[in-house]
C-alpha atoms as a printed R data frame, in Angstrom:
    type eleno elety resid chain resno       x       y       z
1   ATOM     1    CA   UNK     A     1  -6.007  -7.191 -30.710
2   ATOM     2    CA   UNK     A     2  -6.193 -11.116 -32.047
3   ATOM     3    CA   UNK     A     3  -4.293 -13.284 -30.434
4   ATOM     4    CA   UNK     A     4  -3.896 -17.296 -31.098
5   ATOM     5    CA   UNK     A     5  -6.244 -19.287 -28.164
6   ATOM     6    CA   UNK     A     6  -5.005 -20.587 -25.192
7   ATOM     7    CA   UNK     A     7  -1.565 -18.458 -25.906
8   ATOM     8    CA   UNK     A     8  -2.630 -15.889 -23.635
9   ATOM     9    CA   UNK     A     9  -2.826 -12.350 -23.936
10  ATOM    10    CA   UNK     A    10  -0.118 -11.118 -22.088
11  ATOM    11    CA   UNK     A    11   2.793 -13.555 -22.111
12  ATOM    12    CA   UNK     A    12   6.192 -13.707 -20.678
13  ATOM    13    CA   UNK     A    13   8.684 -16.180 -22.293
14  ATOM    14    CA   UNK     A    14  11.516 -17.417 -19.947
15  ATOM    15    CA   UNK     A    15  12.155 -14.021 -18.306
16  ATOM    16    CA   UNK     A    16  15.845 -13.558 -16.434
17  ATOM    17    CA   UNK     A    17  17.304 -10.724 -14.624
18  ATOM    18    CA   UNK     A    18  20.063 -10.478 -12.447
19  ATOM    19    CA   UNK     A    19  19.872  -7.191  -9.770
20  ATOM    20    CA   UNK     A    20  22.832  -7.509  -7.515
21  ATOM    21    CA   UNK     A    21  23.242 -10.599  -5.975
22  ATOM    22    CA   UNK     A    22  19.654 -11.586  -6.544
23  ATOM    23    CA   UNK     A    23  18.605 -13.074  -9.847
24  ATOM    24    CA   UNK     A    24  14.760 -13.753 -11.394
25  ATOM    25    CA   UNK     A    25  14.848 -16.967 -13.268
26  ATOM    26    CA   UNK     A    26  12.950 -18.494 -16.048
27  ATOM    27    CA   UNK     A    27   9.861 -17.123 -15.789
28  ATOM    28    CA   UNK     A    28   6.722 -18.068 -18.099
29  ATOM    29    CA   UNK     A    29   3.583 -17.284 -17.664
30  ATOM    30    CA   UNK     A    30   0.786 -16.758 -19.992
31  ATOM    31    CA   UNK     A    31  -2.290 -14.402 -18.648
32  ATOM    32    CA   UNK     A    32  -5.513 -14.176 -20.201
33  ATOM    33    CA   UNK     A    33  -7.135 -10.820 -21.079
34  ATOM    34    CA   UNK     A    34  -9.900 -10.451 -18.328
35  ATOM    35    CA   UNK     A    35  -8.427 -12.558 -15.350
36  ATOM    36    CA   UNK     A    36  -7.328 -11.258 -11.798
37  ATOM    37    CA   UNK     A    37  -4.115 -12.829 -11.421
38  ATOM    38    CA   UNK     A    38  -2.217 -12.734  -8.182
39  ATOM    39    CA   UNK     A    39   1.870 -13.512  -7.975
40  ATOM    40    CA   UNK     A    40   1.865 -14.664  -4.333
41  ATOM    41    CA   UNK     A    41   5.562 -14.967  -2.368
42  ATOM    42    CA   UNK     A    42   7.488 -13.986   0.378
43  ATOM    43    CA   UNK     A    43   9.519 -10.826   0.470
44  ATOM    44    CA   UNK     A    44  12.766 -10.603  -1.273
45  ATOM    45    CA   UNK     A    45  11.170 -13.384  -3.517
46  ATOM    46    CA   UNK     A    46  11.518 -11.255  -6.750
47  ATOM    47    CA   UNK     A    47   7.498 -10.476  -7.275
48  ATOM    48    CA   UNK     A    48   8.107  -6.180  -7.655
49  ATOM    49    CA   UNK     A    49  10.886  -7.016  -9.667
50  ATOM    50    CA   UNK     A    50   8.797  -8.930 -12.262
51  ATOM    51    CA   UNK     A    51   5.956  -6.557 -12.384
52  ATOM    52    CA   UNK     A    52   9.089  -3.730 -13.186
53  ATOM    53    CA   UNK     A    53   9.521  -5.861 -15.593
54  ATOM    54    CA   UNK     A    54   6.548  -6.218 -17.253
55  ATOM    55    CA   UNK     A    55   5.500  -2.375 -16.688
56  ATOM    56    CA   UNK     A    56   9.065  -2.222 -18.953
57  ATOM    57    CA   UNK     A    57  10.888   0.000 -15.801
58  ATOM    58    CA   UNK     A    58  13.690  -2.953 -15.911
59  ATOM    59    CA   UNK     A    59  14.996  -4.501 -18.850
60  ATOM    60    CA   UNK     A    60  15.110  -8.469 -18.654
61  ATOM    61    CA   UNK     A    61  18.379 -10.025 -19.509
62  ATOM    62    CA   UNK     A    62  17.237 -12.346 -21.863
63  ATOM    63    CA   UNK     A    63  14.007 -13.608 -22.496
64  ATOM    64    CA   UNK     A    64  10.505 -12.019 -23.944
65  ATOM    65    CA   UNK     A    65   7.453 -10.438 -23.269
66  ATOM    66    CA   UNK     A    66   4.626 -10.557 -25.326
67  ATOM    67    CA   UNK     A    67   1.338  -8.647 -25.511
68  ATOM    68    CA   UNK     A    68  -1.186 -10.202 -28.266
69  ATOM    69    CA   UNK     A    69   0.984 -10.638 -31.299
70  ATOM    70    CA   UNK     A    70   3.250  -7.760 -30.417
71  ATOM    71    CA   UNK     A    71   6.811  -8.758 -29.154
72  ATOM    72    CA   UNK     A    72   7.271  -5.434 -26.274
73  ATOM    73    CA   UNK     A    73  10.216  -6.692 -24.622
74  ATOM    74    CA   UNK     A    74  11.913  -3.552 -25.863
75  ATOM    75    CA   UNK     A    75   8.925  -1.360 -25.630
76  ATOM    76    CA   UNK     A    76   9.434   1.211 -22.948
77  ATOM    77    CA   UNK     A    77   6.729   1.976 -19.906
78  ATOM    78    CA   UNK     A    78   5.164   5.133 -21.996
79  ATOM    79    CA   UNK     A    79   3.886   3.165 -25.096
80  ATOM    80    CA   UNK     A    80   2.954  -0.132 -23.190
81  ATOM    81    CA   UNK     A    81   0.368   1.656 -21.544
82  ATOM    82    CA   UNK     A    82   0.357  -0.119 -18.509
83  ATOM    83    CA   UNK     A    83  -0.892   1.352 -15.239
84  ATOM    84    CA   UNK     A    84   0.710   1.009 -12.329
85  ATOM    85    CA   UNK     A    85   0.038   1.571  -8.307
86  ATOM    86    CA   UNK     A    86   2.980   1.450  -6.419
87  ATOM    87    CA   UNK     A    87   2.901  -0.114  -2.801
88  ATOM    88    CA   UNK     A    88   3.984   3.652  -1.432
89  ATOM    89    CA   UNK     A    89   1.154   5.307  -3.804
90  ATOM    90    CA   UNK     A    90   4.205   7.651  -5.033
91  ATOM    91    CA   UNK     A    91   1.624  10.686  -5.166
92  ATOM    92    CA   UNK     A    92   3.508  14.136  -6.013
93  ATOM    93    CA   UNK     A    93   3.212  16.306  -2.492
94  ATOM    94    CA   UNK     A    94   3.131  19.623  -3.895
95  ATOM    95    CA   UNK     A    95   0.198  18.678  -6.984
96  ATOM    96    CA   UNK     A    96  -3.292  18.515  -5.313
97  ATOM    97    CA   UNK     A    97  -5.577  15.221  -6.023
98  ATOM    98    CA   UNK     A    98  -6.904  16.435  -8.988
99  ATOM    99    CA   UNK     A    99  -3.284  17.341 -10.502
100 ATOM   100    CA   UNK     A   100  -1.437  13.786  -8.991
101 ATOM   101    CA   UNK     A   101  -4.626  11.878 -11.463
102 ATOM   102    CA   UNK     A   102  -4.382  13.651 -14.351
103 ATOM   103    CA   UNK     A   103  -0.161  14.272 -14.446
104 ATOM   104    CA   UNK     A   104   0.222  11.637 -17.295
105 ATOM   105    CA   UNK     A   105  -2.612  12.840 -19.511
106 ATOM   106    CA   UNK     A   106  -0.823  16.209 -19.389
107 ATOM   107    CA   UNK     A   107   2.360  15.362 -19.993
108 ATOM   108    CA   UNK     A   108   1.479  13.690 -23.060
109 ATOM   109    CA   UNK     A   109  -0.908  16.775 -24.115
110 ATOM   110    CA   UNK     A   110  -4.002  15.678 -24.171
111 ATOM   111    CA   UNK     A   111  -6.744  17.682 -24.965
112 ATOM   112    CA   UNK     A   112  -8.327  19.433 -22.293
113 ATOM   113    CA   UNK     A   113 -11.614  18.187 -23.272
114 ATOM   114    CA   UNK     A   114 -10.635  14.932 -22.727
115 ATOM   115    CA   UNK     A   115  -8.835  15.407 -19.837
116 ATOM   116    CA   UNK     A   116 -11.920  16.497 -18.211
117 ATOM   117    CA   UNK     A   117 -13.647  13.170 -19.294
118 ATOM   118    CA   UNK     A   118 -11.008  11.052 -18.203
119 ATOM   119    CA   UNK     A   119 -10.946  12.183 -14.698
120 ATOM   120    CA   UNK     A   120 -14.954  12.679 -14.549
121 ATOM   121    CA   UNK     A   121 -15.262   9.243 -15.115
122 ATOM   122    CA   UNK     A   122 -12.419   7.712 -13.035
123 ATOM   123    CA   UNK     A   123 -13.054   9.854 -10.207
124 ATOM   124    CA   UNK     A   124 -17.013   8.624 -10.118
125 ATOM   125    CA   UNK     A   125 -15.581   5.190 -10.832
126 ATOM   126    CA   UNK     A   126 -13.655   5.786  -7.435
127 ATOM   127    CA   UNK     A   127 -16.233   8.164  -5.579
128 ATOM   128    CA   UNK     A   128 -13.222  10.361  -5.119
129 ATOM   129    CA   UNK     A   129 -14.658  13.605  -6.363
130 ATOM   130    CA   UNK     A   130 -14.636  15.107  -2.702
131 ATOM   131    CA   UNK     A   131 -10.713  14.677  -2.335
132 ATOM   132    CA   UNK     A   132  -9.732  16.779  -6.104
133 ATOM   133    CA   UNK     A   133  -8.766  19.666  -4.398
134 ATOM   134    CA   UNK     A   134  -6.850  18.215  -1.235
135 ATOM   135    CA   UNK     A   135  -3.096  17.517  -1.057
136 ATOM   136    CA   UNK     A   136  -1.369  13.823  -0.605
137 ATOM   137    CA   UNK     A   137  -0.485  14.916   3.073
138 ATOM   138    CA   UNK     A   138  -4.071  15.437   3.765
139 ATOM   139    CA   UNK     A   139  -5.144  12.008   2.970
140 ATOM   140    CA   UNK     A   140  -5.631   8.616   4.679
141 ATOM   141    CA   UNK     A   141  -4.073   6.240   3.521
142 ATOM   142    CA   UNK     A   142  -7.391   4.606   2.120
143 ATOM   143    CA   UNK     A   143  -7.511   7.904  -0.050
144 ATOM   144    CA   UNK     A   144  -4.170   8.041  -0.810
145 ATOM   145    CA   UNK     A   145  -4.361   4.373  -2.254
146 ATOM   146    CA   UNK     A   146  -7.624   4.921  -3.949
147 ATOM   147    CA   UNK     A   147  -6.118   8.413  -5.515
148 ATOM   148    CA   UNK     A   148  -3.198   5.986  -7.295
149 ATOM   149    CA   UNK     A   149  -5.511   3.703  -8.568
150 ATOM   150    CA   UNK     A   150  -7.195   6.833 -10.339
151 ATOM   151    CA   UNK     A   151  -4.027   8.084 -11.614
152 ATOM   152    CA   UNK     A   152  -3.162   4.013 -12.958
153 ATOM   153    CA   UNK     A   153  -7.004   4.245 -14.716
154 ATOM   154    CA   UNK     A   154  -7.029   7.507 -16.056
155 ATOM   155    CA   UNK     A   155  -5.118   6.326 -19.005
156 ATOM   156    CA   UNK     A   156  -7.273   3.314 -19.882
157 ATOM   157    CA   UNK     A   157  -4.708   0.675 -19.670
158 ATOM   158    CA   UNK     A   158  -4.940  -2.727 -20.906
159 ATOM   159    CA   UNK     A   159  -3.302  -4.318 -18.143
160 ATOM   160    CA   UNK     A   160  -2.914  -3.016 -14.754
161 ATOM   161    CA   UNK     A   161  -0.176  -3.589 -12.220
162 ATOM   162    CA   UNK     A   162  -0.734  -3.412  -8.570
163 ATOM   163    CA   UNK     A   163   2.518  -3.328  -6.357
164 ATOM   164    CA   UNK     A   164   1.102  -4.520  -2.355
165 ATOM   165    CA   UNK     A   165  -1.447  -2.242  -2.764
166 ATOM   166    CA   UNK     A   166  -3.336  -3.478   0.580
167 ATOM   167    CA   UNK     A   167  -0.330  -4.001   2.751
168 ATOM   168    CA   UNK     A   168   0.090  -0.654   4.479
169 ATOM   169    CA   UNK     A   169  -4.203  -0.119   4.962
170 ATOM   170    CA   UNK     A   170  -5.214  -1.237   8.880
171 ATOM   171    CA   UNK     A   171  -8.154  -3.517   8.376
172 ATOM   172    CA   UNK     A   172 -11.715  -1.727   7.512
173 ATOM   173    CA   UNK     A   173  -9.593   0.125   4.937
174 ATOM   174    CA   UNK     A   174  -7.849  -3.017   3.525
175 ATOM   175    CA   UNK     A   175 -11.512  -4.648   3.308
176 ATOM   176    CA   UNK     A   176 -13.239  -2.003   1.045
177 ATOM   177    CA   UNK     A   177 -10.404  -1.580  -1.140
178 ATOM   178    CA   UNK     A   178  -9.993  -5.260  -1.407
179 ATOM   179    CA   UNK     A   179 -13.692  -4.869  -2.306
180 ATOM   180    CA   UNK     A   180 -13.399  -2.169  -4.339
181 ATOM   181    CA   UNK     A   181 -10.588  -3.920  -6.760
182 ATOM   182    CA   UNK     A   182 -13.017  -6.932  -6.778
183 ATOM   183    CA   UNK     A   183 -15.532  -4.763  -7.926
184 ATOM   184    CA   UNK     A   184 -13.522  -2.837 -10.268
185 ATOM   185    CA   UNK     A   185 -12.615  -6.079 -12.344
186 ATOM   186    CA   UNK     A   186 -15.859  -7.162 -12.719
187 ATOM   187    CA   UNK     A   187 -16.355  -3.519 -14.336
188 ATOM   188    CA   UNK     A   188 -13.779  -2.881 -16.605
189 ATOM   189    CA   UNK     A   189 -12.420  -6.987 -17.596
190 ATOM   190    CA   UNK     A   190  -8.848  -5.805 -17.800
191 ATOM   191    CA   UNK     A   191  -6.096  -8.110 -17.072
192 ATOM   192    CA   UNK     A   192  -4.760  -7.126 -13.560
193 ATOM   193    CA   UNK     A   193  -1.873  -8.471 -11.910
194 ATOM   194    CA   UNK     A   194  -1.234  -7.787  -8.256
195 ATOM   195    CA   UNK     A   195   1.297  -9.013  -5.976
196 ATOM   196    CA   UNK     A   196   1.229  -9.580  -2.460
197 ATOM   197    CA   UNK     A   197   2.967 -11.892   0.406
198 ATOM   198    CA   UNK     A   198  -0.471 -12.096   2.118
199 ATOM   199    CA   UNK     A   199  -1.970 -15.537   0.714
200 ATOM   200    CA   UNK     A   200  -4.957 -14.830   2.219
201 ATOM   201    CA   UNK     A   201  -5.206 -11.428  -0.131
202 ATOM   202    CA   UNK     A   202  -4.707 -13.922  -2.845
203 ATOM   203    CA   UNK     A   203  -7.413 -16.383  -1.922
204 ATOM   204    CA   UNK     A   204 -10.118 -13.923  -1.840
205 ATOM   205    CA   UNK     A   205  -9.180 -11.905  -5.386
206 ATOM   206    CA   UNK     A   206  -7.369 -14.282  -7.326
207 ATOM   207    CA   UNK     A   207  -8.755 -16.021 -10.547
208 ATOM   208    CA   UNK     A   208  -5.006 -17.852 -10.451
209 ATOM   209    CA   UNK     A   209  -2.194 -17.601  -8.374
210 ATOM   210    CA   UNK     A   210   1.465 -17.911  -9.431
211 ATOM   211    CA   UNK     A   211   3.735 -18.372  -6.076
212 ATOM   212    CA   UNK     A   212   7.170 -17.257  -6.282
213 ATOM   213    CA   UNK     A   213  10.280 -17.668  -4.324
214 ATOM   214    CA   UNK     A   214  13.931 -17.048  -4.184
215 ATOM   215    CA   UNK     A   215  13.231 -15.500  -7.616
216 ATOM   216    CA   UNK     A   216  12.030 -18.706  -9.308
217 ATOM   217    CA   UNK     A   217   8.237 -19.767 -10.106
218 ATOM   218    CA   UNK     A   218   7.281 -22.872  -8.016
219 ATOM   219    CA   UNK     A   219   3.802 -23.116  -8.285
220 ATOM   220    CA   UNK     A   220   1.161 -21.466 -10.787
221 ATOM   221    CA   UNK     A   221  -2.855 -22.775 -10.359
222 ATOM   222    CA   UNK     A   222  -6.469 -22.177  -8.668
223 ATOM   223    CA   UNK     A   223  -6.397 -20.315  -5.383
224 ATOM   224    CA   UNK     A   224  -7.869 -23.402  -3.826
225 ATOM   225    CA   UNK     A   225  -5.005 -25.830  -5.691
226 ATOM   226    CA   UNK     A   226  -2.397 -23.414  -4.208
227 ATOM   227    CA   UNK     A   227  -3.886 -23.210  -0.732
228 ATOM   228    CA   UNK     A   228  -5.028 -27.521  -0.605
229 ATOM   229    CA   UNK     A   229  -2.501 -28.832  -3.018
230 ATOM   230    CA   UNK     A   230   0.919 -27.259  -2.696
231 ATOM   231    CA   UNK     A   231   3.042 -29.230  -5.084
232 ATOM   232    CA   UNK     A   232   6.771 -27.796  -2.844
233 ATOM   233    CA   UNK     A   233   8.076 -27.684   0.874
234 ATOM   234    CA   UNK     A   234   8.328 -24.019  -0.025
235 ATOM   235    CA   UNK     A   235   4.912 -23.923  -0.947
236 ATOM   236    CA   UNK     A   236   3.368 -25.815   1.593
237 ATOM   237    CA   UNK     A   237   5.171 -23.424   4.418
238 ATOM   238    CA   UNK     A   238   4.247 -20.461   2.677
239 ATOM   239    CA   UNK     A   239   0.839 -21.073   2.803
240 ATOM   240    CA   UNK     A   240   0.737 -22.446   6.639
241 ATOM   241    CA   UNK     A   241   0.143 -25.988   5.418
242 ATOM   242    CA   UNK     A   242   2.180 -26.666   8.825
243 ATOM   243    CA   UNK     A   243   2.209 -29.991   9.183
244 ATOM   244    CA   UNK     A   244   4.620 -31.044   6.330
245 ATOM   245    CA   UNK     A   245   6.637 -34.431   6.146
246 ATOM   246    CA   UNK     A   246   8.713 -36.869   4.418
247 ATOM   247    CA   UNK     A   247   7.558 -40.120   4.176
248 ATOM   248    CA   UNK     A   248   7.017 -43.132   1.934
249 ATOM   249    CA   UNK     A   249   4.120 -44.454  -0.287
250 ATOM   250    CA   UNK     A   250   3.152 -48.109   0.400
251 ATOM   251    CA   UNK     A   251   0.359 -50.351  -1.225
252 ATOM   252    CA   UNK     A   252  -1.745 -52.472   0.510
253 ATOM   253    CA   UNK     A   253  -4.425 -54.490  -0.545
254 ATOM   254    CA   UNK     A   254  -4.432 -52.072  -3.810
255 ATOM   255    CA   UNK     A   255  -5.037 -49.120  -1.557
256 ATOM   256    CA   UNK     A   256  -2.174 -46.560  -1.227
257 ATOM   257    CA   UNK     A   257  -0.713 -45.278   2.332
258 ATOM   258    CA   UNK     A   258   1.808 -43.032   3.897
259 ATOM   259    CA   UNK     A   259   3.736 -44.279   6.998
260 ATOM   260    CA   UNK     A   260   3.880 -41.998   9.869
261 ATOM   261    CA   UNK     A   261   6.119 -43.161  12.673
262 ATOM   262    CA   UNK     A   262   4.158 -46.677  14.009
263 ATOM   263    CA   UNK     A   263   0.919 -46.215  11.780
264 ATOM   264    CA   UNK     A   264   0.369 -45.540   8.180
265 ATOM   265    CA   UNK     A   265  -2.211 -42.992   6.876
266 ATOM   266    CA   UNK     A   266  -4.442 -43.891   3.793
267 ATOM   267    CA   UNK     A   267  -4.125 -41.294   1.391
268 ATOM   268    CA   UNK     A   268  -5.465 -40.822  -2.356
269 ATOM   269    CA   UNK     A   269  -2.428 -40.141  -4.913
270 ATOM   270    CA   UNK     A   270  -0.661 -41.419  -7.682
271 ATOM   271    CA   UNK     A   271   2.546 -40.873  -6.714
272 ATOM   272    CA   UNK     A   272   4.623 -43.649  -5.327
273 ATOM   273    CA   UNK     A   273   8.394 -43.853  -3.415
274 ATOM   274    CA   UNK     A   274   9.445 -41.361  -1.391
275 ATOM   275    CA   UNK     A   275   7.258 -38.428  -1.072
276 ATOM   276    CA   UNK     A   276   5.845 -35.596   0.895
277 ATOM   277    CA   UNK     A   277   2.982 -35.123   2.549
278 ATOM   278    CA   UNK     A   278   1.164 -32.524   4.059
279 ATOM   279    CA   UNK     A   279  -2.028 -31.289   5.846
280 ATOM   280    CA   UNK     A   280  -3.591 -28.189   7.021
281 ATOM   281    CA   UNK     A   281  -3.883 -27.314  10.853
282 ATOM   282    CA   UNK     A   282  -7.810 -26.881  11.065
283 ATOM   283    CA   UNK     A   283  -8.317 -30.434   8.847
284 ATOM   284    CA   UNK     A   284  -7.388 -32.255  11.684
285 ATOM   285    CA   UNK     A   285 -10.044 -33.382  14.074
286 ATOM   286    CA   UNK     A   286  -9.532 -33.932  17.170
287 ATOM   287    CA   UNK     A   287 -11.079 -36.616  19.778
288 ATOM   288    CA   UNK     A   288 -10.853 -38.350  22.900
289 ATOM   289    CA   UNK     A   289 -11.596 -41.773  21.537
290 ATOM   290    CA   UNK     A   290 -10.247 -43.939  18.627
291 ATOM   291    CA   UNK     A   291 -11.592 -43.732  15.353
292 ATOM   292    CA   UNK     A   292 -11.530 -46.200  12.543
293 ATOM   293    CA   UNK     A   293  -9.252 -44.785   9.872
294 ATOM   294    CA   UNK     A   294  -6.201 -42.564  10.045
295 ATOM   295    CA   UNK     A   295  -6.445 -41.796  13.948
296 ATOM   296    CA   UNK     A   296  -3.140 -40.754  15.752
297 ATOM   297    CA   UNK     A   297  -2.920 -41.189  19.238
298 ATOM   298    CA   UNK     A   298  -0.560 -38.747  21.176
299 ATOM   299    CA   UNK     A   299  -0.458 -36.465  23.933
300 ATOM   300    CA   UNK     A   300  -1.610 -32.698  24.184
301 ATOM   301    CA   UNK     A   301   1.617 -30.631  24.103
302 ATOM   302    CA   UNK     A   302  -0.161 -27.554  24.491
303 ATOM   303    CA   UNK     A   303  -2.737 -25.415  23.577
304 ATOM   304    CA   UNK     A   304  -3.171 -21.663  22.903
305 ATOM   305    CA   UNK     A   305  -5.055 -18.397  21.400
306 ATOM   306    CA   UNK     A   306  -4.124 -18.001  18.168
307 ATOM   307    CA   UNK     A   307  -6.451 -14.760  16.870
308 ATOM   308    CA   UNK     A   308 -10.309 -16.072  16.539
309 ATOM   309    CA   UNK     A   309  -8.580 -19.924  16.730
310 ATOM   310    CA   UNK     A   310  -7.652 -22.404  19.240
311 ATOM   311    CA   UNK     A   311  -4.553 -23.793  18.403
312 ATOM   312    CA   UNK     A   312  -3.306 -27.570  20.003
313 ATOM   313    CA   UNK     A   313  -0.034 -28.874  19.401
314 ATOM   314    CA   UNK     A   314   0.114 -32.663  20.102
315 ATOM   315    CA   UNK     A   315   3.229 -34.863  20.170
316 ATOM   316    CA   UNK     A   316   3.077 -38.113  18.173
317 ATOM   317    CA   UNK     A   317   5.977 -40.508  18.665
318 ATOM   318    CA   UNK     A   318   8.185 -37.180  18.929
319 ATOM   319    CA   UNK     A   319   7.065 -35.640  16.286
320 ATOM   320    CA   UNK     A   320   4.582 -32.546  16.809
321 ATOM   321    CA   UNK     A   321   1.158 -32.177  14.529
322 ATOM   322    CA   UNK     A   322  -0.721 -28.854  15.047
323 ATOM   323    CA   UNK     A   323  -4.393 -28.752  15.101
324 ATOM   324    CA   UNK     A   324  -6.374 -25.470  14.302
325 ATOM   325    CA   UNK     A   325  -9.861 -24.813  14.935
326 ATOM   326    CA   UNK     A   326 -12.606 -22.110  15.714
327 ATOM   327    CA   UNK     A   327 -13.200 -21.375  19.764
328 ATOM   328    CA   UNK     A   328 -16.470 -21.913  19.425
329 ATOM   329    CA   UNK     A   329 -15.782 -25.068  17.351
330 ATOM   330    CA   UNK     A   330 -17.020 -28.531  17.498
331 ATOM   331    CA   UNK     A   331 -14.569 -31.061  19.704
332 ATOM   332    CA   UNK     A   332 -15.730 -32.591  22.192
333 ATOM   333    CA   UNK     A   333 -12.664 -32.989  24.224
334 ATOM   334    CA   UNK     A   334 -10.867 -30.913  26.728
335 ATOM   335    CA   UNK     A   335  -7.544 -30.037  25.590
336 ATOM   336    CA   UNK     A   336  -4.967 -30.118  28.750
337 ATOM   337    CA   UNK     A   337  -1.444 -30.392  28.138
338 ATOM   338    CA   UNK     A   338  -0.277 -33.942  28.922
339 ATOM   339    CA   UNK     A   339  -3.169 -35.434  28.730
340 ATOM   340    CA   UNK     A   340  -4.054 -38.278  25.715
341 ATOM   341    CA   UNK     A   341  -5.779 -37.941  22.605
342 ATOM   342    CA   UNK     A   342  -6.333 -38.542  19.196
343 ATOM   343    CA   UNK     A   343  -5.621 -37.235  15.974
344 ATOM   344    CA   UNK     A   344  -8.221 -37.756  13.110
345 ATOM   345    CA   UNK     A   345  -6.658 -37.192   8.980
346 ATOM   346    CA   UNK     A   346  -9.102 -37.903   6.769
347 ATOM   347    CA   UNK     A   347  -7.903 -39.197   3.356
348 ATOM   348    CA   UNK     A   348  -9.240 -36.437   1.162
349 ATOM   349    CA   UNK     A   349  -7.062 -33.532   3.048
350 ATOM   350    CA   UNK     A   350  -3.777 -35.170   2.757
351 ATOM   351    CA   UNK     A   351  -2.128 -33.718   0.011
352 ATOM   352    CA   UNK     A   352   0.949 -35.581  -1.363
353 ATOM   353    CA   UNK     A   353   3.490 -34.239  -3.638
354 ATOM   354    CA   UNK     A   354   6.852 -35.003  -5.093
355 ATOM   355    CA   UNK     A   355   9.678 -34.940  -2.848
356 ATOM   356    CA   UNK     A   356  12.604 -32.407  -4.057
357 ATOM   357    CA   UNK     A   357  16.412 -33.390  -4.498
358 ATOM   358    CA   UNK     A   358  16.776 -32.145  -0.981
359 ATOM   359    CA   UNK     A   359  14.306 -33.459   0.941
360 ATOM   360    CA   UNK     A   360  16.435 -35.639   2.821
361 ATOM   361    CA   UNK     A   361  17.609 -32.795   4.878
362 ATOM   362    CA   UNK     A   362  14.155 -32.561   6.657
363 ATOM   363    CA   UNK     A   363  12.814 -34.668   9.629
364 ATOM   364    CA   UNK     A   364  10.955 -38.162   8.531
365 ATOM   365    CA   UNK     A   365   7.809 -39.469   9.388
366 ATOM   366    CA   UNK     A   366   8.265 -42.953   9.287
367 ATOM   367    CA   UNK     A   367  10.789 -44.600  11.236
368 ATOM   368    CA   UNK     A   368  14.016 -46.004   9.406
C-alpha cells in the first residue's frame, strides 16, 4: 500500500469520543509501518479506549483514522484486519487451544488447507504446538497470553494491538514474553501498538512512546526523551521524575540558572521566565563535602529500602529532594537521619520545561 512520506502509515486525525463522563480528546498521531509504538498512561487515562478505537470496536465522535491512503474511520473490526490481544486473553473456555487460534479463520471459511498453514506456522512462531489440544483453564497464564497472541497472528494483520498484555504475568513470565514480543517485531516488521501504565514496559520495547492522561495526549517522543525530558508536571510524575519544581530562569554572566530556595542551579535550556524544573532521584549525587557547581547543602531526612535501591530523602530549606541509588553504589558518605550533607545536580540532568497555566498551584523553589 503507497502512502505519501513522513505521513505515516497508520494515522489518526484529531480523534474524540465521549464514554460516560469520560471523554478522549484530540488525538493525532501518525505511526510508521514497522515501529513498536507504546501509548504509556495511567489507568482511567483513556489508552484501551483508543486502541477500541482504532481496532474500529468504538466509533469516534468526530475525527479520522487513516490507514495508507484509505480513510477506515467507518470500516468495521472484520475488514480492518487488525489483531488484537486483550489484557484478559478473552480465550473461549469450552474450544481447546487449537480451536480458540484458529476461531476467526473459520468463521470467515477459510479453506482448510490454509487453515492448517496458518496455525502451523503461528504455532512454531510461538513454540506452542504442545498446548493445541489443552483447554484455557489448563493454562498458565504465560500460555494463556502466548495462545492470544496466536489467535491475533493467525490472520496476518497489518497492525497489531496489544491491550496490557504483560500486566497480569508474575515476573519470569512477564520477561520472556516481553522478550518474545521484542523478538516477534524484529520478525514480522508490523506496526504494533501496545499500551501499558508500566513506563518501564515502555522503555525497554518502545521505538516511541505517546503518554496519555485524563484522555488527552501530553507527550509523544523517544523512550529516553519521555523518561529524561518530560515536557508536563503530569509527565514528569508519571514517570517518577520526583523531584519536580517551579522556579524561575535567570541569566548571569550569559549563562542560564534556576533559583532554588538560597542558591541557584546552572542549567542548559532555552526557555526563560517562569518554568519548571525537574530531576530524576538516582541523578543526584550525594556527598559529605562541598562541591563546586550546583551543590545543595541540607540535612538527611531519612533513608530507606526501596527494592534493589537505597533511597535518601534530604530536606533543603524545607523543601525535600529524594536521592536514589544502587546499595552497592558509589557514595562515600553515611547516610543518618539528621545529620548534614550535600546534594550534587549536575547541569546536563536538569530538565526544564514550560510551566502550565496552573502551575502556580504547586510549591516554589525559589523564595518570593
Amino acid at each position: 500500500m503507497r502512502y505519501r512520506s513522513g505521513e505515516g502509515f497508520l494515522r489518526l486525525c484529531s480523534l474524540n469520543k465521549k464514554l460516560g463522563n469520560f471523554e478522549l480528546r484530540n488525538i493525532s498521531l501518525n505511526l510508521e509501518r514497522a515501529e513498536y509504538f507504546v501509548v504509556l498512561g495511567p489507568s482511567g487515562a483513556g489508552k484501551t479506549l483508543l486502541l477500541e478505537i482504532i481496532a474500529g470496536l468504538q466509533r469516534v465522535d468526530s475525527g479520522e483514522t487513516w490507514l495508507g491512503e484509505n480513510n477506515i474511520t467507518l470500516w468495521p473490526p472484520e475488514k480492518r484486519l487488525f489483531g488484537f490481544m486483550y489484557q484478559d486473553c478473552a480465550l473461549f473456555p469450552h474450544l481447546n487451544v487449537k480451536d480458540n487460534i484458529t476461531f476467526s479463520l473459520k468463521v470467515r471459511r477459510t479453506h482448510p488447507r490454509i487453515i492448517k498453514k496458518e496455525l502451523d506456522e503461528v504455532v512454531d512462531l510461538l513454540g506452542i504446538s504442545h498446548l493445541l489440544e489443552r483447554y484455557p483453564a489448563t493454562l498458565s497464564g504465560g500460555e494463556k497470553q502466548r495462545v492470544a497472541l496466536a489467535r491475533a497472528l493467525v490472520m496476518k494483520p497489518q497492525v497489531l494491538l496489544l491491550d496490557e498484555p504483560l500486566s497480569a504475568l508474575d515476573v519470569p513470565a512477564r520477561e520472556a514474553l516481553r522478550k518474545e514480543l521484542k523478538h516477534l517485531h524484529k520478525l514480522t516488521g508490523m506496526l504494533m501498538i501496545h499500551v501499558t501504565h508500566d513506563f518501564t514496559e515502555a522503555m525497554s520495547l518502545a521505538d516511541r512512546v505517546a503518554v496519555i492522561v485524563d484522555g488527552a495526549l501530553v507527550q509523544v517522543g523517544y523512550p529516553d526523551e519521555i523518561f529524561n525530558r518530560p515536557q508536563s508536571r503530569a509527565v514528569a510524575d508519571f514517570v517518577g521524575a520526583q523531584n519536580i519544581f517551579q522556579s524561575k530562569v535567570i541569566i548571569r554572566n550569559g549563562k542560564k540558572f534556576v533559583l532554588f530556595r538560597g542558591s541557584q542551579l546552572a542549567v542548559e535550556t532555552d526557555l526563560e521566565g517562569t518554568v519548571n524544573f525537574s530531576f530524576r532521584p538516582e541523578d543526584v549525587v550525594l556527598s559529605s563535602s562541598r562541591q563546586p557547581v550546583n551543590c545543595l547543602q541540607g540535612v538527611v531526612d531519612s533513608v530507606a529500602r526501596h527494592g534493589l535501591f537505597t533511597r535518601v530523602v534530604v530536606e533543603v530549606e524545607g523543601t525535600e529532594i529524594v536521592a536514589l541509588f544502587a546499595l552497592n553504589g558509589g557514595s562515600e558518605y553515611p547516610f543518618c537521619p539528621g545529620k548534614p550533607i550535600f546534594c550534587v545536580i549536575p547541569p546536563k540532568v536538569i530538565n526544564v520545561f514550560p510551566c502550565e497555566t496552573d502551575c502556580s498551584e504547586h510549591s516554589s523553589a525559589y523564595h518570593l
